[in-house]
N, C-alpha and C positions, 0 to 999 in steps of 0.2 A: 711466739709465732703460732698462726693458725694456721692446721691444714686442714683438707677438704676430705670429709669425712672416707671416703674411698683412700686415702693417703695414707689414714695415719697407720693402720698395722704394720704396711711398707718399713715408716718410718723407725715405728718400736721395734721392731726386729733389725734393724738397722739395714735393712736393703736399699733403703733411698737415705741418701747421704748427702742429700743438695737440691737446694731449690732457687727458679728462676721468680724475681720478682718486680714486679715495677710499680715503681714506689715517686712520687715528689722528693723523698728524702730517705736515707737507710733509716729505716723502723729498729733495726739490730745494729750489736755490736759485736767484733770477733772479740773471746772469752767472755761473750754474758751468759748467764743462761736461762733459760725459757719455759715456765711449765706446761705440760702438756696434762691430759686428762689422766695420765697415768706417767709419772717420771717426768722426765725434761728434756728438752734438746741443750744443748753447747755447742754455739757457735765456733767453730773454727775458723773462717776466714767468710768477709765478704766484699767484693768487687765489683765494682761493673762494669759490665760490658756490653757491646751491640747489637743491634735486634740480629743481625749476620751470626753471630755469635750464638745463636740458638739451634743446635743441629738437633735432628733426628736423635742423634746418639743422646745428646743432653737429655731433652725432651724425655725420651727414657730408663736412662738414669734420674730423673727427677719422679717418675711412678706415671707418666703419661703416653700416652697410646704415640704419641706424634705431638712436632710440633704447633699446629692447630688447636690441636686440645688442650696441651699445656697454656699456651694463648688463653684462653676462651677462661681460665683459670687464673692468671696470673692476671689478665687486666680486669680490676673492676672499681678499681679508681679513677682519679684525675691523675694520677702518676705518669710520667713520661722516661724515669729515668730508671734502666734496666739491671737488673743486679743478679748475681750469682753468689750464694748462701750458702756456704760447706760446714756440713755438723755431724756431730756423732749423738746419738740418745745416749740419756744416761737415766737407769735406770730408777723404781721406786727409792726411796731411802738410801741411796749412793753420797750423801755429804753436802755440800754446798760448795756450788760454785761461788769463784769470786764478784761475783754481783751478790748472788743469795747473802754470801756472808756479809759483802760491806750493807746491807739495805739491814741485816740482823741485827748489827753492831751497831749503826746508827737507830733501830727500833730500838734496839736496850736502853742506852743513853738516853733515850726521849722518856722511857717509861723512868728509871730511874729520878730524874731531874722533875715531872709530875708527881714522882709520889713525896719529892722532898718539899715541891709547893705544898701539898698537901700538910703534910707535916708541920710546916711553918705556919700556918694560916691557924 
């Protein structure tokens, strides 16, 4: 997930812990996780909900001044369908989540199985 460059210290310090987004499709998934410029985000849960569903409160709890401005941010697609994105950072060098790891394990196997073509050839 990308945030908006004002966002992300928020998010690294783990003050903002949820973002409103609209999307054609969920972009995430709850337990994938996400690199960011420094560490990751992980997914914890996400759901959608209705533009009614966007309070003040949310707005910021999401690092925005008000709902207008979270707005002005959140839409800048053809997306119409509104979602709420609960995550915790996780910091440099913290492990791999289970995305990182199956996308690892599936890299390894790929190299392994190349270098045995190689070998045969």
């Amino acid at each position: 997930m990308v945030f908006t460059r004002r966002l992300r210290e928020g998010v690294r310090s783990g003050e903002i812990t949820c973002s409103v987004r609209i999307w054609k499709s969920p972009h995430v998934k709850a337990g994938g996780r996400y690199r960011m410029e420094e560490g990751a985000i992980e997914v914890d849960s996400i759901e959608p909900i209705g533009f009614l569903d966007i309070t003040p409160e949310l707005a910021r709890a999401s690092g925005f001044l008000g709902v207008l401005d979270l707005l002005k941010v959140a839409k800048h697609g053809r997306g119409d369908k509104i979602y709420l994105v609960r995550f915790h950072c996780v910091p440099p060098g913290a492990g791999h989540g289970p995305a990182e790891a199956s996308r690892a394990a599936k890299n390894a196997s790929g190299r392994r199985r190349s270098s045995r073509r190689t070998r045969r050839q």
